[in-house]
C-alpha positions in Angstrom: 0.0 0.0 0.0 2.7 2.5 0.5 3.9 1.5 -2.5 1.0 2.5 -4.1 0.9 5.7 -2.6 4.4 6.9 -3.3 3.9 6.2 -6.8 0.6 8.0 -6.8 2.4 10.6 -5.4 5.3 10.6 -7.6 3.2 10.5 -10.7 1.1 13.4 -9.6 3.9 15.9 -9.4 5.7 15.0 -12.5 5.6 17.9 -14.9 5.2 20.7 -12.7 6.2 22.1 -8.8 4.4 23.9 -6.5 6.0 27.0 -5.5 6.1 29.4 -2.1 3.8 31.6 -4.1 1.3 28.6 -4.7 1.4 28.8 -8.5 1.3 25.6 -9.8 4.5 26.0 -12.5 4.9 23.9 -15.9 8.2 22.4 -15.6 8.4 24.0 -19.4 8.4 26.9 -18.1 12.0 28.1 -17.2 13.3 29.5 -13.5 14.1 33.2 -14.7 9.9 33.3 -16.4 8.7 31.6 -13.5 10.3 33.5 -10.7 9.8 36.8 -12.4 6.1 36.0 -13.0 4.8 35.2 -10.1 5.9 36.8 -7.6 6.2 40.5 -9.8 6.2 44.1 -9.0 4.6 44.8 -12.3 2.9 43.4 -14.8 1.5 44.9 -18.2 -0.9 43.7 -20.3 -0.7 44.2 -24.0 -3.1 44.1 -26.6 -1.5 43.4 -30.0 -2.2 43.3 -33.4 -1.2 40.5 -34.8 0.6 41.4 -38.0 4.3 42.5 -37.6 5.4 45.8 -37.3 6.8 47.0 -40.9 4.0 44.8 -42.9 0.9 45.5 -43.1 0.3 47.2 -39.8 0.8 50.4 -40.2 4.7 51.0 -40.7 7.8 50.9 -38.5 6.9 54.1 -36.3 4.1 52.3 -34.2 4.6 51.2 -30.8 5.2 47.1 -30.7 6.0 44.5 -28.3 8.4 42.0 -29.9 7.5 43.3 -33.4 3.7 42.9 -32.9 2.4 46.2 -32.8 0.2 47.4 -29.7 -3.7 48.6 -29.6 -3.3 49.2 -26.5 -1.7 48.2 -22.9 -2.6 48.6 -19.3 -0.8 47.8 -16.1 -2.7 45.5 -13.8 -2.3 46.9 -10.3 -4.6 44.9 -8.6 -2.6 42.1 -7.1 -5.7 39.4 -7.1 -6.1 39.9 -11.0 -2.2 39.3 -12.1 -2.6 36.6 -9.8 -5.4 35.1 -11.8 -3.6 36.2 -15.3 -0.6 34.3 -14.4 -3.0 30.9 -13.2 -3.9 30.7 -16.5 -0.8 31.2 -18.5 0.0 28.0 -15.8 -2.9 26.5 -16.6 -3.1 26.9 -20.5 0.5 25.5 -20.8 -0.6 22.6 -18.5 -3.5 22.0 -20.6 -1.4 22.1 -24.1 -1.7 19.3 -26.1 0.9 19.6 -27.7 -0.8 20.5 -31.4 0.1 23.4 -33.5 -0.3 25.2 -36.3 2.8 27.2 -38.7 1.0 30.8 -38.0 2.2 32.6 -35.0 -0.6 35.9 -35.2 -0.4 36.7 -31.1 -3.0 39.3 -29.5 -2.0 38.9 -26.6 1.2 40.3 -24.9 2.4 40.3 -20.8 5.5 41.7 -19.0 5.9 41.1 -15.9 8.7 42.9 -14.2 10.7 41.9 -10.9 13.5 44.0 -9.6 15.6 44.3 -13.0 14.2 41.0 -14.3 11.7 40.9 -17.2 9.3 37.8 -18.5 7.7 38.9 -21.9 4.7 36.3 -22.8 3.9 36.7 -26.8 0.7 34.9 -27.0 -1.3 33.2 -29.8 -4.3 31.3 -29.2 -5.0 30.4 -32.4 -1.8 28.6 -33.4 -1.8 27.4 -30.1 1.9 28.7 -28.7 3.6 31.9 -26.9 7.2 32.7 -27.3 8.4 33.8 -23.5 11.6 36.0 -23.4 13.7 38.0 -20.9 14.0 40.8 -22.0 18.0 39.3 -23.2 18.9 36.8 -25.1 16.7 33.8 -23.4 13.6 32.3 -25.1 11.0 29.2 -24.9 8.6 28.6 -27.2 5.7 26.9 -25.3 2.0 25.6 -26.0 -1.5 26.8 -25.1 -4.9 25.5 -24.7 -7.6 27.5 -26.8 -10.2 27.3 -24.0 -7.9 29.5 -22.0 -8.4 32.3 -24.8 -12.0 33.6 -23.3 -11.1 33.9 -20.1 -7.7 35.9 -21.3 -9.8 38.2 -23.2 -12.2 39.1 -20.3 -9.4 40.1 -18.3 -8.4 42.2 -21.2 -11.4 43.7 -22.2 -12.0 44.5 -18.2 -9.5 46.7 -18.7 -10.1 48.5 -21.3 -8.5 46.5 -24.1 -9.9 45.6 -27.3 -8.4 42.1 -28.5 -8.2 42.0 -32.6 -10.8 39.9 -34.2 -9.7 39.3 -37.4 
Protein backbone atom coordinates (compact mmCIF):
# COMPACT_ATOMS: atom_id res chain seq x y z
CA UNK A 1 0.00 0.00 0.00
CA UNK A 2 2.73 2.49 0.46
CA UNK A 3 3.87 1.52 -2.46
CA UNK A 4 1.00 2.51 -4.05
CA UNK A 5 0.86 5.67 -2.59
CA UNK A 6 4.40 6.94 -3.35
CA UNK A 7 3.93 6.21 -6.78
CA UNK A 8 0.60 8.03 -6.77
CA UNK A 9 2.36 10.61 -5.36
CA UNK A 10 5.29 10.57 -7.58
CA UNK A 11 3.19 10.50 -10.67
CA UNK A 12 1.07 13.39 -9.59
CA UNK A 13 3.90 15.90 -9.37
CA UNK A 14 5.71 15.02 -12.48
CA UNK A 15 5.59 17.94 -14.89
CA UNK A 16 5.16 20.73 -12.71
CA UNK A 17 6.22 22.14 -8.78
CA UNK A 18 4.40 23.93 -6.48
CA UNK A 19 5.99 26.96 -5.51
CA UNK A 20 6.08 29.44 -2.13
CA UNK A 21 3.78 31.57 -4.15
CA UNK A 22 1.27 28.64 -4.65
CA UNK A 23 1.43 28.80 -8.47
CA UNK A 24 1.29 25.59 -9.80
CA UNK A 25 4.47 25.99 -12.46
CA UNK A 26 4.90 23.88 -15.86
CA UNK A 27 8.16 22.37 -15.56
CA UNK A 28 8.41 23.97 -19.36
CA UNK A 29 8.40 26.92 -18.14
CA UNK A 30 11.95 28.10 -17.24
CA UNK A 31 13.29 29.50 -13.46
CA UNK A 32 14.15 33.17 -14.74
CA UNK A 33 9.88 33.33 -16.43
CA UNK A 34 8.69 31.56 -13.52
CA UNK A 35 10.34 33.54 -10.71
CA UNK A 36 9.77 36.77 -12.41
CA UNK A 37 6.13 36.03 -12.96
CA UNK A 38 4.81 35.15 -10.13
CA UNK A 39 5.88 36.76 -7.64
CA UNK A 40 6.24 40.47 -9.76
CA UNK A 41 6.23 44.13 -9.00
CA UNK A 42 4.56 44.81 -12.31
CA UNK A 43 2.91 43.44 -14.78
CA UNK A 44 1.51 44.88 -18.19
CA UNK A 45 -0.90 43.74 -20.26
CA UNK A 46 -0.69 44.15 -24.02
CA UNK A 47 -3.11 44.07 -26.58
CA UNK A 48 -1.53 43.41 -29.97
CA UNK A 49 -2.17 43.31 -33.44
CA UNK A 50 -1.17 40.52 -34.83
CA UNK A 51 0.57 41.41 -38.01
CA UNK A 52 4.29 42.49 -37.62
CA UNK A 53 5.40 45.83 -37.25
CA UNK A 54 6.80 46.98 -40.90
CA UNK A 55 4.00 44.82 -42.89
CA UNK A 56 0.88 45.45 -43.11
CA UNK A 57 0.29 47.19 -39.83
CA UNK A 58 0.82 50.39 -40.16
CA UNK A 59 4.74 51.01 -40.72
CA UNK A 60 7.77 50.85 -38.45
CA UNK A 61 6.88 54.12 -36.33
CA UNK A 62 4.11 52.27 -34.22
CA UNK A 63 4.60 51.18 -30.77
CA UNK A 64 5.21 47.09 -30.69
CA UNK A 65 6.04 44.53 -28.25
CA UNK A 66 8.39 42.01 -29.87
CA UNK A 67 7.52 43.25 -33.41
CA UNK A 68 3.75 42.87 -32.94
CA UNK A 69 2.39 46.17 -32.79
CA UNK A 70 0.21 47.43 -29.65
CA UNK A 71 -3.70 48.56 -29.59
CA UNK A 72 -3.31 49.18 -26.50
CA UNK A 73 -1.71 48.22 -22.94
CA UNK A 74 -2.57 48.61 -19.30
CA UNK A 75 -0.76 47.82 -16.08
CA UNK A 76 -2.66 45.53 -13.84
CA UNK A 77 -2.28 46.88 -10.28
CA UNK A 78 -4.61 44.91 -8.62
CA UNK A 79 -2.57 42.11 -7.15
CA UNK A 80 -5.67 39.39 -7.13
CA UNK A 81 -6.12 39.91 -11.03
CA UNK A 82 -2.19 39.26 -12.15
CA UNK A 83 -2.63 36.56 -9.83
CA UNK A 84 -5.36 35.10 -11.80
CA UNK A 85 -3.65 36.21 -15.27
CA UNK A 86 -0.59 34.32 -14.37
CA UNK A 87 -3.02 30.91 -13.17
CA UNK A 88 -3.93 30.74 -16.50
CA UNK A 89 -0.84 31.20 -18.46
CA UNK A 90 -0.03 28.01 -15.84
CA UNK A 91 -2.95 26.48 -16.63
CA UNK A 92 -3.15 26.89 -20.47
CA UNK A 93 0.47 25.52 -20.84
CA UNK A 94 -0.62 22.62 -18.52
CA UNK A 95 -3.46 22.04 -20.55
CA UNK A 96 -1.37 22.05 -24.10
CA UNK A 97 -1.70 19.30 -26.07
CA UNK A 98 0.92 19.62 -27.68
CA UNK A 99 -0.79 20.52 -31.38
CA UNK A 100 0.07 23.44 -33.46
CA UNK A 101 -0.30 25.24 -36.30
CA UNK A 102 2.79 27.20 -38.67
CA UNK A 103 1.05 30.80 -38.01
CA UNK A 104 2.17 32.65 -35.05
CA UNK A 105 -0.59 35.88 -35.20
CA UNK A 106 -0.38 36.69 -31.14
CA UNK A 107 -3.01 39.32 -29.51
CA UNK A 108 -1.98 38.93 -26.57
CA UNK A 109 1.16 40.25 -24.86
CA UNK A 110 2.40 40.31 -20.83
CA UNK A 111 5.46 41.69 -18.99
CA UNK A 112 5.86 41.07 -15.92
CA UNK A 113 8.70 42.85 -14.24
CA UNK A 114 10.71 41.85 -10.88
CA UNK A 115 13.49 44.01 -9.56
CA UNK A 116 15.57 44.32 -13.00
CA UNK A 117 14.23 41.04 -14.30
CA UNK A 118 11.74 40.90 -17.16
CA UNK A 119 9.33 37.81 -18.54
CA UNK A 120 7.67 38.91 -21.87
CA UNK A 121 4.70 36.28 -22.77
CA UNK A 122 3.88 36.73 -26.75
CA UNK A 123 0.70 34.85 -27.01
CA UNK A 124 -1.30 33.21 -29.79
CA UNK A 125 -4.34 31.35 -29.20
CA UNK A 126 -4.96 30.45 -32.44
CA UNK A 127 -1.76 28.62 -33.44
CA UNK A 128 -1.79 27.39 -30.09
CA UNK A 129 1.94 28.67 -28.67
CA UNK A 130 3.57 31.90 -26.91
CA UNK A 131 7.19 32.72 -27.27
CA UNK A 132 8.44 33.83 -23.53
CA UNK A 133 11.63 36.01 -23.39
CA UNK A 134 13.69 37.99 -20.95
CA UNK A 135 13.98 40.85 -22.03
CA UNK A 136 17.96 39.34 -23.19
CA UNK A 137 18.90 36.78 -25.14
CA UNK A 138 16.69 33.85 -23.38
CA UNK A 139 13.56 32.26 -25.05
CA UNK A 140 10.95 29.25 -24.90
CA UNK A 141 8.61 28.63 -27.24
CA UNK A 142 5.65 26.88 -25.31
CA UNK A 143 1.98 25.61 -26.04
CA UNK A 144 -1.51 26.80 -25.08
CA UNK A 145 -4.94 25.45 -24.69
CA UNK A 146 -7.58 27.52 -26.76
CA UNK A 147 -10.23 27.30 -24.01
CA UNK A 148 -7.91 29.51 -22.04
CA UNK A 149 -8.39 32.30 -24.79
CA UNK A 150 -12.02 33.65 -23.35
CA UNK A 151 -11.13 33.93 -20.05
CA UNK A 152 -7.73 35.87 -21.27
CA UNK A 153 -9.84 38.21 -23.22
CA UNK A 154 -12.21 39.06 -20.29
CA UNK A 155 -9.40 40.09 -18.31
CA UNK A 156 -8.37 42.17 -21.16
CA UNK A 157 -11.42 43.66 -22.22
CA UNK A 158 -12.00 44.48 -18.18
CA UNK A 159 -9.50 46.68 -18.73
CA UNK A 160 -10.07 48.52 -21.33
CA UNK A 161 -8.53 46.52 -24.07
CA UNK A 162 -9.93 45.57 -27.27
CA UNK A 163 -8.44 42.15 -28.49
CA UNK A 164 -8.16 42.04 -32.63
CA UNK A 165 -10.85 39.92 -34.16
CA UNK A 166 -9.70 39.31 -37.36
Amino acid sequence: MRLVASLLILLCSCGSTVNDAGFDRPSDVPNWAGTTSEAPDRVTIYALNPMHVGSESGGDDVEAFHNYPVLGSVELTNANERAELIRLLYRTIHEDNGMRASCFNPRHGIRAQRGDQVADWVICFECLSMHVKDGKDAHVNLGTNPSIEPRFTQIYEAAGLKIDPN
